[in-house]
C-alpha positions as CSV (number, residue, x, y, z in Angstrom):
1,X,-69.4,-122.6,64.1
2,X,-69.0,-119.0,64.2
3,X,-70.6,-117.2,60.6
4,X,-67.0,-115.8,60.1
5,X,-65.9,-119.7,59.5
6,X,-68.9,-120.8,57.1
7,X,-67.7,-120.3,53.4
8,X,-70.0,-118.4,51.7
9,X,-72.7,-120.0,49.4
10,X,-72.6,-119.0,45.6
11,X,-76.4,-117.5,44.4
12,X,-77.5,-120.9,42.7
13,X,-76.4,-123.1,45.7
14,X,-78.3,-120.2,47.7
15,X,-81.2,-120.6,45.5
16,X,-81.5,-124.3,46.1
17,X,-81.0,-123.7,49.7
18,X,-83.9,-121.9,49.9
19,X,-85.9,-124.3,47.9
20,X,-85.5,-127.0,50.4
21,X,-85.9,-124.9,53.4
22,X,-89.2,-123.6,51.8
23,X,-90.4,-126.8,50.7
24,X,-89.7,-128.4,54.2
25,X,-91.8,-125.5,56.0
26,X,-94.4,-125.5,53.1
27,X,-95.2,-129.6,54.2
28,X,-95.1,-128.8,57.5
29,X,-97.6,-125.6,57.6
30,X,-99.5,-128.0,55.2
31,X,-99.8,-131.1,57.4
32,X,-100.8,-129.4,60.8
33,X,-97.7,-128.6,62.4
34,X,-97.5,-125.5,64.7
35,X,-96.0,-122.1,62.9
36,X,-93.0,-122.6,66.2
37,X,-92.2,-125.6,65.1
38,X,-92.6,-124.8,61.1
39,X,-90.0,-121.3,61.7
40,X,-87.1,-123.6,63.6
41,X,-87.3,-125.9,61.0
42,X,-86.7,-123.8,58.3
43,X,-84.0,-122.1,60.1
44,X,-82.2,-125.4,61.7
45,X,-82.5,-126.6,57.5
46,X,-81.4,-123.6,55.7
47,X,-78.8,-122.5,57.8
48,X,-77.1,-126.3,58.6
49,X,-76.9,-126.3,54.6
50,X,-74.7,-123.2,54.7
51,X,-76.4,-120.4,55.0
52,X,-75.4,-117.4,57.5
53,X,-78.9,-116.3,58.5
54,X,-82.6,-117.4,57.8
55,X,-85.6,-115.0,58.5
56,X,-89.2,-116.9,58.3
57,X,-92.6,-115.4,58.3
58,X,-95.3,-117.9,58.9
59,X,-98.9,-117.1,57.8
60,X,-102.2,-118.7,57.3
61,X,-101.8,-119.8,54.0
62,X,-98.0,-119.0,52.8
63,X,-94.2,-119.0,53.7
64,X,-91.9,-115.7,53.5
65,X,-88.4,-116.4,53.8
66,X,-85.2,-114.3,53.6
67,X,-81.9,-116.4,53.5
68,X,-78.5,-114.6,53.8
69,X,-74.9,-116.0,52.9
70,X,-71.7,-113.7,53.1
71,X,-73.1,-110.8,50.6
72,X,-75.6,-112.9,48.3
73,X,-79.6,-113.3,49.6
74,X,-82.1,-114.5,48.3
75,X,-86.3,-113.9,49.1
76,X,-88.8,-116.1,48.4
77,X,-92.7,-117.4,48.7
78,X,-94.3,-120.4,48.5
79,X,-98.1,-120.5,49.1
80,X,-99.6,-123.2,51.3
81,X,-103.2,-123.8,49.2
82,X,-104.1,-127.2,50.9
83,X,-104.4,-127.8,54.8
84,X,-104.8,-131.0,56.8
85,X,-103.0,-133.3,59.2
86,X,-100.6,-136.1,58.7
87,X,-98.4,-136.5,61.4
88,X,-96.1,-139.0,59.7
89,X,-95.0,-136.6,57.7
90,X,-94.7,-133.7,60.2
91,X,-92.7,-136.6,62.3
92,X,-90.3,-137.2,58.7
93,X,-89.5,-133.9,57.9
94,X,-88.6,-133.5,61.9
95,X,-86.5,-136.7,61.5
96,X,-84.5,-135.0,58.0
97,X,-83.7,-132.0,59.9
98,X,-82.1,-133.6,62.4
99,X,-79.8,-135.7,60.0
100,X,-79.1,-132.7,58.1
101,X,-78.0,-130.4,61.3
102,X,-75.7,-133.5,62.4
103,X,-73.8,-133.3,58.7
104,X,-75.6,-136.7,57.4
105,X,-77.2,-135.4,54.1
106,X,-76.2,-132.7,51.6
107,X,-78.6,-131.2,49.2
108,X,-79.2,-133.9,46.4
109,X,-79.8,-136.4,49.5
110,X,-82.3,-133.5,51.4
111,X,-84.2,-133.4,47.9
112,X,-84.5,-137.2,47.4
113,X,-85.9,-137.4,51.3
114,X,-88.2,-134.6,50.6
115,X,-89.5,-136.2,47.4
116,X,-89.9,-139.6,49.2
117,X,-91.7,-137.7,52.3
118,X,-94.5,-136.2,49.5
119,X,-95.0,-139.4,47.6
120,X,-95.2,-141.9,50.5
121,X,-99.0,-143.5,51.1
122,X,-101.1,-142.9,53.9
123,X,-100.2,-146.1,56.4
124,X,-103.6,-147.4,56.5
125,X,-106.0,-148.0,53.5
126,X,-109.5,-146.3,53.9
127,X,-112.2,-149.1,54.7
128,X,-109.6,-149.9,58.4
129,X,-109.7,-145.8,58.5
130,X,-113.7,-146.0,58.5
131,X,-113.5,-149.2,60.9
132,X,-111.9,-147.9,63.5
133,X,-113.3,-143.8,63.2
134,X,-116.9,-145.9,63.8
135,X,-115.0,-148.1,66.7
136,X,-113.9,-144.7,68.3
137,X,-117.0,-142.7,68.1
138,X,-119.2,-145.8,69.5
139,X,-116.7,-146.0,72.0
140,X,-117.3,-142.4,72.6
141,X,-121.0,-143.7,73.2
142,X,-120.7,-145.9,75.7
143,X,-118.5,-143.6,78.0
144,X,-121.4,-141.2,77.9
145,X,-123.7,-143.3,79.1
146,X,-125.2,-145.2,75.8
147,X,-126.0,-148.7,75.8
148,X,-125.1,-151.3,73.2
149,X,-127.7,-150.0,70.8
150,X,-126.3,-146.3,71.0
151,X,-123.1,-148.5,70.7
152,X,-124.0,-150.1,67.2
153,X,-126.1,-147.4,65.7
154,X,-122.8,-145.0,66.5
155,X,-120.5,-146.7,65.1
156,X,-122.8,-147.2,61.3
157,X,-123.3,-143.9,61.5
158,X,-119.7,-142.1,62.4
159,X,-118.3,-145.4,59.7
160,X,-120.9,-144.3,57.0
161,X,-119.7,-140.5,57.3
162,X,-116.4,-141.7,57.6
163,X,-116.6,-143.2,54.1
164,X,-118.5,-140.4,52.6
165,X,-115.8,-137.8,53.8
166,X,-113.0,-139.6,52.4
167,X,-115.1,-139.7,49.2
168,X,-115.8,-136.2,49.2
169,X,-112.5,-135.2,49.9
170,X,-110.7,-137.2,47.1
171,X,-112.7,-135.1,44.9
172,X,-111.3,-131.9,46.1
173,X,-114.9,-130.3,47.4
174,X,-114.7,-127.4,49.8
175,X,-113.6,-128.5,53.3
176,X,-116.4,-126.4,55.2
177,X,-119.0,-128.3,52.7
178,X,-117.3,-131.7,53.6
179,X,-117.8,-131.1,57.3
180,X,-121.7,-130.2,56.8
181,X,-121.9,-132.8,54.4
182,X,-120.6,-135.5,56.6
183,X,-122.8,-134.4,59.7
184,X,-125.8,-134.5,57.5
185,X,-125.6,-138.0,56.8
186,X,-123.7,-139.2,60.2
187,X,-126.4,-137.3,62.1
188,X,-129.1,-138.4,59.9
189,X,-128.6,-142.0,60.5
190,X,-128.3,-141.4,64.4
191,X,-131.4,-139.1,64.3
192,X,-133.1,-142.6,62.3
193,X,-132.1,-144.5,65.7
194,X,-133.4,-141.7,67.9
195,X,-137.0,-141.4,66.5
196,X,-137.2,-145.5,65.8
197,X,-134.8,-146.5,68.6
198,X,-135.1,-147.8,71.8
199,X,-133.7,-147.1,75.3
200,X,-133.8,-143.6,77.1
201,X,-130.4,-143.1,76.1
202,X,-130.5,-143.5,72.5
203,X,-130.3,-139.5,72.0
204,X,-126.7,-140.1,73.0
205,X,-125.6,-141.5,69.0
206,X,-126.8,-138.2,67.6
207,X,-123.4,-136.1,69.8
208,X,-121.2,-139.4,69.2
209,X,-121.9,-139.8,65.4
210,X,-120.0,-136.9,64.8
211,X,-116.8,-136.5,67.1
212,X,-115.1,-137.5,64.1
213,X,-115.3,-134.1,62.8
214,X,-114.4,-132.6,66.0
215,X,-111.1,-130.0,64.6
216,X,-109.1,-130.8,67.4
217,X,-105.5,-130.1,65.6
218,X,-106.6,-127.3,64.2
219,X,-108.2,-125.3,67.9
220,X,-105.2,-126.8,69.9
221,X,-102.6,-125.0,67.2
222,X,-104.4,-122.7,67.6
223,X,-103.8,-122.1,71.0
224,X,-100.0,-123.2,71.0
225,X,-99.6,-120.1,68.4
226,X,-101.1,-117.5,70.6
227,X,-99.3,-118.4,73.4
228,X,-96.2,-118.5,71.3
229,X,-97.0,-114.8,70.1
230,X,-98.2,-116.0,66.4
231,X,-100.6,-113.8,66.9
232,X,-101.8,-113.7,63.1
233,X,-102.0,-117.3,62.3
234,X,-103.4,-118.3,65.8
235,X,-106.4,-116.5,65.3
236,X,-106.7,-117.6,61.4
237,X,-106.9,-121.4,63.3
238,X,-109.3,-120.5,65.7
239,X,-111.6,-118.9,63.0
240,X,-110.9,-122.0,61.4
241,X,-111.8,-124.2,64.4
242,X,-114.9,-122.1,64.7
243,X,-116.4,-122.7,61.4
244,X,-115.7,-126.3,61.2
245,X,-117.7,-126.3,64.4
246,X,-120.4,-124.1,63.2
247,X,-120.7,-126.5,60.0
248,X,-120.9,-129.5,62.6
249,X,-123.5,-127.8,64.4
250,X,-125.5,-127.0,60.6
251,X,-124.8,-130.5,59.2
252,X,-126.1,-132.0,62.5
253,X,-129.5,-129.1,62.6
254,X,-130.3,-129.9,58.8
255,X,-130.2,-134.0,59.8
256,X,-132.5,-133.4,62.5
257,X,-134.6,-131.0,60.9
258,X,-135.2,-133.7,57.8
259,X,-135.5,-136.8,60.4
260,X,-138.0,-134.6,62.3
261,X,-136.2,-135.3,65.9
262,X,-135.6,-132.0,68.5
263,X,-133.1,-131.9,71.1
264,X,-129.8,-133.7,71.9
């Protein structure tokens, strides 16, 4: 539909408009999706709920967006303040969009999706979250050559920092401190196999013990931005894949350090 067709939006309705499309990006941005991804939502959203034009500007930690209907506009901001990833959600928002662009919802209905999108529960509770992050990191173990005692001290050690990051991070500390935090006691209990351990191999549990913290979303957006010319926030993710690494790196050094084992 041509913009000469689309009756104009009055400034309140233009107002809400914005909300939505704002609110939208803001989860998005907020639960690891890529700033390409994050701008044609916004724009499929604000502009299959009646507006003539949107114009987004995706940053590190915020949302700029300029919305346009006949002669009203209307600017707006919302700051992003808490990163992570949550791909249900990124996959729900994606899911709303599409309804809305194909005429299912109006506003009252995006706003009751939206609301239902921020209050749903994470799909599985926290002691299967710590099962399976051990599983995967002693799985890790035994594709790079450990034996079934890399296998089993891996998978205590990834499970126990498993447990204490989700403890840490219901508390709200500082990510970076989280990460060194959870390497400390992940690699401390793998460096406790490697110095009482047996088997040549047993070195292996102190690199798996702590692929859980690898930031994987984060260096792989990362990439996808800078490609995509997102210049700005593609290198805010790589500095942001770089320090989680760094703080890996510490975390794992100061465990080693106080267990008194060299060398990976």
């Amino acid at each position: 539909m041509s913009d000469s067709l689309i009756q104009p939006l009055p400034r309140e309705e233009l107002r809400d408009v914005i909300d939505l499309a704002l609110w939208s990006g803001q989860l998005l941005l907020q639960h690891g999706a890529e700033a390409q991804r994050v701008e044609e939502t916004v724009h499929r959203l604000g502009t299959a709920l009646g507006c003539n034009w949107m114009d987004i500007v995706v940053s590190p930690n915020g949302l700029f967006v300029s919305t346009i209907s006949g002669e009203e506009f209307r600017t707006k901001v919302r700051r992003v303040v808490s990163l992570g990833v949550d791909m249900t959600k990124v996959s729900a928002i994606n899911r709303l969009t599409r309804r809305v662009v194909e005429g299912e919802l109006d506003r009252a209905q995006v706003r009751s999706e939206l609301e239902r999108i921020v209050s749903t529960p994470t799909h599985y509770p926290r002691w299967l979250v710590v099962l399976m992050v051990g599983l995967a990191c002693a799985a890790f173990s035994q594709l790079m050559g450990g034996d079934w005692a890399v296998f089993g001290a891996t998978f205590l050690a990834a499970g126990t920092g498993m447990a204490v990051r989700q403890r840490l991070s219901s508390h709200h500390f500082n990510g970076l401190l989280v990460v060194i935090a959870t390497a400390l006691v992940a690699g401390g209990l793998a460096a406790l196999f490697v110095r009482y351990g047996t088997g040549e191999s047993r070195q292996i549990a102190l690199a798996a013990s702590v692929l859980l913290l690898v930031p994987g979303v984060p260096l792989i957006n990362a990439a996808e931005d800078l490609i995509q010319g997102h210049i700005l926030i593609g290198l805010a993710r790589g500095m942001t894949g770089a320090l989680i690494s760094l703080s890996i790196a510490l975390g794992l050094w100061l465990a080693m350090r106080l267990v008194g084992v060299s060398g990976l």
